[in-house]
N, C-alpha and C positions, 0 to 999 in steps of 0.2 A: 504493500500500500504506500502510494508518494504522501509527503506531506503535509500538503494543502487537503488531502483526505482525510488524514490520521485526526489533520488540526478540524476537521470537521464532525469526525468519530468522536475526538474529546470536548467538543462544544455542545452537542447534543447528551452525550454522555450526564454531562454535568447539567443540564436544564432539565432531562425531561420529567423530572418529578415536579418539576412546577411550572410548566414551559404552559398550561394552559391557563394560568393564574399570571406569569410576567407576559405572554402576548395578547396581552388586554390592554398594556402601558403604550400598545400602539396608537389607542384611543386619546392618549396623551399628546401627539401630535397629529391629530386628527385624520389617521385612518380609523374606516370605518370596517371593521375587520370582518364582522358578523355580516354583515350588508355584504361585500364582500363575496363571503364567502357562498350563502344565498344565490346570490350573482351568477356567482362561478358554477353553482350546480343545473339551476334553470337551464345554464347556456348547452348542459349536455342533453335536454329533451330526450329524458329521459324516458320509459314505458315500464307497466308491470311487466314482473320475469326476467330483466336485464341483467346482464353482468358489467360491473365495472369492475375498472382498475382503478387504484386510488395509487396515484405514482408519488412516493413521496407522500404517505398517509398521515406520520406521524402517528400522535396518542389517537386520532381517530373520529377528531373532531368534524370530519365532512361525513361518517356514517350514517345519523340520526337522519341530514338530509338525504341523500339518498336513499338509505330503506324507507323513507317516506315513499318514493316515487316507485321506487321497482319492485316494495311489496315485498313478502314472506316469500315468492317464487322464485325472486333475483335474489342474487348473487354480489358480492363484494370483494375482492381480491386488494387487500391493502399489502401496499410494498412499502419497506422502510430501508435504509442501512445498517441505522442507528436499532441496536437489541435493548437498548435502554426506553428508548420511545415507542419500541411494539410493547414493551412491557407492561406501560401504562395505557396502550391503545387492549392489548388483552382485559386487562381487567376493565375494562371498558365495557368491554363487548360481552363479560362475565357478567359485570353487574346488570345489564341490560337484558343478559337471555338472549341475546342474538344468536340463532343457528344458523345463519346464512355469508357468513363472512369468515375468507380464509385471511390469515396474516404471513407475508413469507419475506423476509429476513434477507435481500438481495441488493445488490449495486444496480442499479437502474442502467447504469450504461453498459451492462452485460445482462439485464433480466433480460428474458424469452416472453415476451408477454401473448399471453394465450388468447384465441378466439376470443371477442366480446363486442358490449355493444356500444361501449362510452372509456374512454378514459381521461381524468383530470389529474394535473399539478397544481398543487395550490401551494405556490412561495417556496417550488421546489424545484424547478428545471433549472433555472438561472443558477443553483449551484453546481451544476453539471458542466466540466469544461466540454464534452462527447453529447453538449442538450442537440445536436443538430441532427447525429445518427440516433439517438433516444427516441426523436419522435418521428423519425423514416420508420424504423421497429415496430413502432406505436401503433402508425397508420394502416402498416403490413398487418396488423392483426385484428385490424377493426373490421367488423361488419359493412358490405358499403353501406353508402350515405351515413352511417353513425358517426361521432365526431369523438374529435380530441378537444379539449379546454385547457387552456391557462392560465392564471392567473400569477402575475410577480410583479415586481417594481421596474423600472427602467427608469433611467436619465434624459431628462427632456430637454428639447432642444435648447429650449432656451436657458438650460443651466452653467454658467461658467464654470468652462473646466478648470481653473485654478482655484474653483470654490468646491472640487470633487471633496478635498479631505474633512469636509464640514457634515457630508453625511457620513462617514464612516461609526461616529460612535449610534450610529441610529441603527446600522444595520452588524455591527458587527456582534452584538451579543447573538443573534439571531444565526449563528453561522458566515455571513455575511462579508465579501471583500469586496474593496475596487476594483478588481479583476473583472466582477462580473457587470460591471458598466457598458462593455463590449459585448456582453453575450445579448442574439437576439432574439429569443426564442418565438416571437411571434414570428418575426421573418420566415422560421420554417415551418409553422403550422399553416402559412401560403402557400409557402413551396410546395411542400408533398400534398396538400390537400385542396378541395373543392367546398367552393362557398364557403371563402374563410372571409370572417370581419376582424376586425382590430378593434376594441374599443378602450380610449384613456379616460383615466378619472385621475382625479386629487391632483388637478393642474400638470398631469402626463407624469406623474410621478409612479402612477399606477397604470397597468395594462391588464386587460381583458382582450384573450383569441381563443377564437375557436374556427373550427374546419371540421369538414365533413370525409370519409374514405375514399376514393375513387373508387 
């Protein structure tokens, strides 16, 4: 494992027993996280019986909404890195009684992700330096017309770049480097897919894409 991973193994590590109690402090700069996150689910139109992928699930905070939509039929397949963050995404899923949701412990830029009918990142692509063949993979195992969703942050145009190091402590507790100012992952949920939109919020500091499978 290189070290820009390891340092991401040990940042999750250390949060994720409270990681859904301090991503609430985002609200303290006025994302709207919950909103959000709603957002990002909608945009997968989703149907009873589905299967998703939750790429980058974390503790499991995007399940409730989707088993809303795909029902006791569907299906959940949440993928983490981090065994500290499926940890608390299990007892999760324990406390809830959920029978429908697998959790599997894998690097996204090497998951095999299996037939389905939606998959989302939420606040998780952009830490992938390999996000552009992630979501090639993604699309390869989608259902056609089903889509892929993203949601993450990006650098907007109009931000000075000599004022980049002014967000770093916003996003670094979070996993978070200046590295990923160059990643663009909606660019590839264009590229490989059909009927993609882009949508910015919170002054282009936020990105919402979604794309459908060929």
């Amino acid at each position: 494992m290189d070290a820009a991973k390891q340092t991401l193994v040990d940042v999750f590590a250390k949060r994720a027993r409270n990681y859904d109690i301090t991503s609430n402090f985002m609200y303290a700069a006025g994302m709207r996280i919950a909103r959000y996150r709603r957002m990002s689910v909608d945009f997968l139109d989703l149907r009873p019986g589905d299967t998703v992928v939750d790429a980058g699930c974390g503790t499991g905070l995007n399940f409730p909404l989707i088993l809303d939509r795909i029902g006791p039929t569907g299906r959940i397949i949440g993928v983490d890195f981090s065994g500290e963050m499926l940890a608390q995404a299990e007892r999760r899923v324990a406390r809830e009684g959920w029978t429908n949701v697998e959790l599997i412990q894998a690097d996204l830029e090497t998951f095999e992700f299996p037939p389905c009918d939606g998959i989302i990142a939420f606040l998780s692509i952009t830490l992938l330096p390999r996000y552009d063949e992630t979501i090639a993979r993604g699309y390869a195992a989608l259902r056609p017309g089903r889509r892929w969703v993203v949601h993450d942050y990006k650098l907007p145009g109009w931000w000075p770049e000599r004022m980049l190091h002014l967000l770093e402590p916003l996003i670094k507790p979070f996993g978070g480097s200046m590295d990923m100012a160059a990643r663009r992952p909606w660019e590839s949920i264009r590229r490989y897919g059909v009927d993609a939109a882009v949508i910015d919020r919170y002054f282009g500091f936020a990105v919402f894409a979604y794309g459908s499978a060929r």
